[in-house]
C-alpha positions, 0 to 999 in steps of 0.5 A, a space after each residue: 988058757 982060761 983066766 982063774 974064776 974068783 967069786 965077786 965076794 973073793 974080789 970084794 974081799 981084796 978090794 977092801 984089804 988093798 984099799 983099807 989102809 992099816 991106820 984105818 983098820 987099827 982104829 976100826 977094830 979099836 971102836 969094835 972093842 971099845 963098843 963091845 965093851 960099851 954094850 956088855 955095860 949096857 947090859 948086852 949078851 955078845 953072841 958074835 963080832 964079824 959075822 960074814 955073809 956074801 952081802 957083806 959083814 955084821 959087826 956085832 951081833 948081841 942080845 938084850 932082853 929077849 932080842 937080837 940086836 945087829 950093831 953097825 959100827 962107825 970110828 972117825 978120828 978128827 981128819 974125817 969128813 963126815 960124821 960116824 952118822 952120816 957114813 952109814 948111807 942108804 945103800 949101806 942100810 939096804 945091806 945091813 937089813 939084808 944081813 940080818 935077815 940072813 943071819 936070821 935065817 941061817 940061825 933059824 931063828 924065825 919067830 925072834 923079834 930083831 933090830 939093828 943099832 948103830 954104835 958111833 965113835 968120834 974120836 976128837 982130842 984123843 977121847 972117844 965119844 960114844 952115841 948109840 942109836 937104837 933102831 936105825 932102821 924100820 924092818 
């Protein structure tokens, strides 16, 4: 009898629901609304939230004048280790310019100039302290 096949993206997948806990979701998904709303201030077109790719997945996906821009988002609360900043590694840069060229590729969008900014939340005494970063990486 043979094993069922699971995709490594299936197995991604419930490695994140089984270790993400749901205060962490809860406060994650509260920075994504809380950074939508921020950037639609600011001025920019919200085109899609939680755009998936096998790679993994785009938090945001906006416009602002003429180009897309591609927004990782990062909430900490007071008990985190690190700063929203310095969650996004190497590594997690490598996959988010892979994710955006694929996204650009599945849209055909070829000749639209892009970027990718990362949307920082601490959260220290209750109050939400927002940093954006514009072009966090060099593409």
């Amino acid at each position: 009898m043979s094993e069922p096949q699971t995709s490594d993206n299936n197995v991604a997948i419930f490695l994140f629901n089984f270790f993400m806990s749901d205060d962490r979701k809860k406060l994650g998904n509260f920075g994504e609304k809380l950074v939508i709303s921020f950037l639609r201030n600011k001025g920019y077109k919200i085109i899609e939230t939680n755009w998936r790719t096998q790679v993994g997945e785009i938090d945001i996906v906006c416009k602002k004048g003429g180009k897309i821009i591609f927004v990782e988002v990062r909430t900490k609360s007071n008990s985190s280790f690190c700063s929203p900043e310095e969650s996004v590694g190497p590594h997690k840069k490598q996959k988010l310019a892979q994710m955006a060229e694929l996204y650009m590729q599945s849209k055909k969008l070829y000749h639209c100039e892009f970027g990718v900014d990362g949307v920082f939340i601490e959260i220290k005494n209750d109050v939400p302290e927002i940093r954006h970063l514009e072009n966090i990486l060099e593409i």
